[in-house]
C-alpha positions in Angstrom: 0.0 0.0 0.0 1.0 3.7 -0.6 0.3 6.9 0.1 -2.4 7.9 -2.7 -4.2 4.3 -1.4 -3.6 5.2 2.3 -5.0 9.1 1.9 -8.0 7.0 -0.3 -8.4 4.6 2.9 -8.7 7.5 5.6 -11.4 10.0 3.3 -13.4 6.6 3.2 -13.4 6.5 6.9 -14.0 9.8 7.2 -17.3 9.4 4.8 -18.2 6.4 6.4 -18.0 7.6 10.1 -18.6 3.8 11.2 -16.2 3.7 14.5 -12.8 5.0 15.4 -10.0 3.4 13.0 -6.0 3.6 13.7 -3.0 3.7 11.1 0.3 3.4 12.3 3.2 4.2 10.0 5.9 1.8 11.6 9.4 1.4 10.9 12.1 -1.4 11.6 12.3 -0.1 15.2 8.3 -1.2 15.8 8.9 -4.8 14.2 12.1 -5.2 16.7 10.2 -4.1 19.6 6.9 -6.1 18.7 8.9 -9.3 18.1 10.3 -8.4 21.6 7.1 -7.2 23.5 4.1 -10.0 22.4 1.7 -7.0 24.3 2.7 -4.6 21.5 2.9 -7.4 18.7 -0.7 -8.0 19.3 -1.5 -3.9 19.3 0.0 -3.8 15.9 -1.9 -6.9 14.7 -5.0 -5.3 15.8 -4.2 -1.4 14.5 -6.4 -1.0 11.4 -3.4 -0.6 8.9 -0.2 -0.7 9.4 2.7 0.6 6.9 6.3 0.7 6.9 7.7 3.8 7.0 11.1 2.7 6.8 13.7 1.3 3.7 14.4 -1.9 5.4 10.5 -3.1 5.3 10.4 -2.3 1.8 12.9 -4.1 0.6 11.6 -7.0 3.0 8.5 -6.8 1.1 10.0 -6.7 -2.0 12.0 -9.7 -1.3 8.9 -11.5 -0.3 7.2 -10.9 -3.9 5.3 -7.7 -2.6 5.8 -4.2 -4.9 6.4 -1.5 -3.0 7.6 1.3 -4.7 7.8 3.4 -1.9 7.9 3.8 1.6 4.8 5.1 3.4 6.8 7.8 4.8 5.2 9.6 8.1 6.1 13.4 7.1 4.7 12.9 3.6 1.7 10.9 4.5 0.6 13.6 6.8 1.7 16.6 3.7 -0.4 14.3 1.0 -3.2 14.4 3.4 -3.3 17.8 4.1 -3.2 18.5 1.1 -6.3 16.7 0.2 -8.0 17.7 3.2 -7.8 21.3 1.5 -10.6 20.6 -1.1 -12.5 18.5 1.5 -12.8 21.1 4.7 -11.4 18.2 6.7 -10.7 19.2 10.6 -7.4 18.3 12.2 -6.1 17.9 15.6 -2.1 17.5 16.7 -1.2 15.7 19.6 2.2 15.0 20.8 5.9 16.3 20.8 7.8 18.1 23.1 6.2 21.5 24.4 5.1 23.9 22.0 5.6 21.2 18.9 2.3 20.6 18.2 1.4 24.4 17.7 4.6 25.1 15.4 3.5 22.0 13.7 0.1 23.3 13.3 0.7 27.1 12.4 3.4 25.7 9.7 0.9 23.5 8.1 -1.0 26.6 8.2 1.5 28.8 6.0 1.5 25.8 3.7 -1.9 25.5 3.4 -4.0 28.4 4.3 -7.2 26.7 4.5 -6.2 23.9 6.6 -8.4 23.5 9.4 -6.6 23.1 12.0 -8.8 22.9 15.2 -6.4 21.8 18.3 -2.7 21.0 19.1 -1.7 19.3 22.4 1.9 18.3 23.8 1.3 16.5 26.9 3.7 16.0 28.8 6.1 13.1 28.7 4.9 11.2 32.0 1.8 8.6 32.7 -0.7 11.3 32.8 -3.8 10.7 35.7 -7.0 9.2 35.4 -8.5 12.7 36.1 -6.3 14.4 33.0 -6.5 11.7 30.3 -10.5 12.3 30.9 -10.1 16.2 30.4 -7.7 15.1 27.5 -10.1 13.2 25.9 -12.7 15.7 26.8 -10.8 18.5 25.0 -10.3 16.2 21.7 -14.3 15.4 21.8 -14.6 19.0 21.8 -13.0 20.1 19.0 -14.6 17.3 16.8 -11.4 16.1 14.6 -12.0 14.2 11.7 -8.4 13.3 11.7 -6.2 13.0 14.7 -2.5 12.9 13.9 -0.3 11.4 16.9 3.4 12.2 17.4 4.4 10.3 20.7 6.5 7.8 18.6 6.9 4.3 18.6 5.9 2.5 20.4 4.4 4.9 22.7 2.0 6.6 20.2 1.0 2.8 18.9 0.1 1.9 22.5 -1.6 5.2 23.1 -4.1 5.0 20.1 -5.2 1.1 21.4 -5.9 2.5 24.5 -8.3 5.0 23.5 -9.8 4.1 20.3 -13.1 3.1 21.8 -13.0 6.0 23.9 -12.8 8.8 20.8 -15.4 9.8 18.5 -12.5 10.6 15.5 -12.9 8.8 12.6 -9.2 8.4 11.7 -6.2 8.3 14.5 -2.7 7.9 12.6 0.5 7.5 14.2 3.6 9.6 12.4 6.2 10.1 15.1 8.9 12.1 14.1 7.2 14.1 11.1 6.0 16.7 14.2 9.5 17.1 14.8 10.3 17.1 11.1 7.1 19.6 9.9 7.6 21.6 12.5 11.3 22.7 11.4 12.6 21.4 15.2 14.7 18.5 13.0 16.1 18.9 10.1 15.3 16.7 7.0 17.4 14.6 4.5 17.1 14.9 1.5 15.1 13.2 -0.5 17.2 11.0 -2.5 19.0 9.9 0.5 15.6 9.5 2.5 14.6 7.4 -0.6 17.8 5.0 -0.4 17.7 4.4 2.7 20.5 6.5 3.9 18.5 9.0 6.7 20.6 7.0 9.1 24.1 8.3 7.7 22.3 12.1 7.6 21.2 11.6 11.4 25.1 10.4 12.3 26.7 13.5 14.6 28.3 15.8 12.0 31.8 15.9 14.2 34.0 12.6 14.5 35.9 12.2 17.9 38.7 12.0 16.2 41.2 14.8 15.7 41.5 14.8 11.7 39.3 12.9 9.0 42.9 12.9 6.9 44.5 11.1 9.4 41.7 8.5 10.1 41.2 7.4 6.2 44.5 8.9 4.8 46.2 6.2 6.3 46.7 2.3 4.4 46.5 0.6 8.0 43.4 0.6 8.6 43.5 -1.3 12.0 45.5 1.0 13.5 43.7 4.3 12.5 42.2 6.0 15.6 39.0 5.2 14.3 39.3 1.5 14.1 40.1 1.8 17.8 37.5 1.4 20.5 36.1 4.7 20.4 35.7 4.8 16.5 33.6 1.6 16.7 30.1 3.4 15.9 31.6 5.0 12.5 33.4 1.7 11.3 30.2 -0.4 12.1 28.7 3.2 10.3 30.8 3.1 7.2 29.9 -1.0 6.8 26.2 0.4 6.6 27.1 2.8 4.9 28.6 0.1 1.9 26.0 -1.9 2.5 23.1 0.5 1.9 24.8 2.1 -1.4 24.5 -1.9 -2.5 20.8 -1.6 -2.1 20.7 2.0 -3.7 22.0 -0.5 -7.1 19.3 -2.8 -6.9 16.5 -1.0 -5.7 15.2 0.5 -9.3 15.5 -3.3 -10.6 13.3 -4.8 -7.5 10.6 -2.3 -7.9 10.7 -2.8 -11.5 10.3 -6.0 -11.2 13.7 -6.7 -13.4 15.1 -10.2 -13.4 18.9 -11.1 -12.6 18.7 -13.7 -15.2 17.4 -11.2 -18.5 20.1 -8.4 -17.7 23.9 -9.2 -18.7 26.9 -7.8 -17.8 26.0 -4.5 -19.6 22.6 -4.4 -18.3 23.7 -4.4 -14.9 26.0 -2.1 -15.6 23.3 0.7 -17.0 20.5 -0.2 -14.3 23.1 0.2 -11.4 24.0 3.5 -12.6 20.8 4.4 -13.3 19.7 3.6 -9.8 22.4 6.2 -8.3 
């Protein structure tokens, strides 16, 4: 499934208005933890529609026969939907980040889209909250009447938090999208998109300053082994540049898998042109 079917999925639920339904845009980090955690494996079996919003679970799928052309990334999900919500008058509410997210979140979806309506933002804060204030929580959300209620606790917080009170709201559509309040909102910078797309948002996210004293001297040097950064505090950036090599290996068979190509109809030469197409 992708985003146009997934934006389809939700204005059905919206026209439909036949019980509270959940989406959770899940990456590699919510598989790990549900194979981990059988109480959050069975809250992702019973969310509505789950889709992977990272690289790895595309190309799992893809390797399991399934064409996936894309990832259902959370940031874009929630920019497609917006977008269509535009031509439908379709209300919003934004709950979650750290304080103050939500509304920077909200008044920059505004200045994209001037008539968005937006109709509530909420950061709550990062502890259990009591009996008495998830009532005037939920309260607050029945007030304003969303049609679509985008949560950004992350995983797998924001998973947990939309089985809990799914029978308790009257909102058609609750999705899950995690970072993308942090990513919308301008608080985190983006990667690029061909990067994002080749699974290589990990390198972007990597700190931009080595603890080593000179980049030169680490990969200037033939012996490897006994650069400073083959040392015990350079582990994280050799186990980095291995994912790094790795990952530019699936960037040269990506366009072939969601294309469908076979290894056995492209020679040499055809390798050759498809790999270099895919970069």
């Amino acid at each position: 499934m992708q985003i146009g079917q997934v934006v389809e999925r939700m204005k059905g639920w919206i026209r439909e208005r036949d019980g509270c339904h959940s989406i959770a845009a899940t990456s590699m980090h919510g598989i790990v933890e549900a194979q981990h955690d059988p109480s959050f494996k069975e809250i992702l079996n019973a969310t509505d529609l789950v889709v992977p919003d990272g690289m790895p679970l595309v190309w799992l799928g893809r390797h399991q026969g399934h064409l996936l052309r894309r990832r259902v990334y959370g940031p874009d999900l929630l920019l497609a939907f917006c977008e269509e919500s535009v031509k439908k008058g379709y209300r919003h509410f934004f709950y979650g980040g750290e304080p103050g997210v939500a509304e920077r979140l909200g008044a920059s979806l505004k200045a994209r889209f001037p008539e968005l309506n937006v109709v509530g933002t909420c950061s709550p804060p990062f502890r259990q909250l009591s009996a008495k204030e998830d009532e005037e929580m939920i309260g607050m959300i029945g007030r304003a009447a969303p049609d679509v209620l985008w949560v950004g606790l992350g995983a797998p917080k924001q998973e947990r938090w939309m089985h809990e009170h799914k029978g308790r709201l009257r909102v058609p559509v609750l999705v899950g999208v995690g970072a993308a309040f942090d990513m919308l909102s301008g608080r985190r910078k983006q990667a690029p998109r061909p990067i994002r797309e080749h699974g290589l948002e990990w390198f972007f996210r990597l700190p931009k300053r080595v603890p080593n004293p000179s980049l030169a001297e680490t990969f200037g040097s033939f012996n490897l082994r006994s650069s400073p950064a083959f040392q015990f505090k350079g582990t994280p950036y050799r186990l980095a540049l291995l994912c790094f090599v790795v990952s530019i290996c699936r960037v040269c068979v990506s366009k072939w898998e969601s294309e469908q190509f076979k290894w056995k109809n492209l020679g040499p030469k055809g390798w050759f042109s498809a790999s270099w197409q895919s970069l």
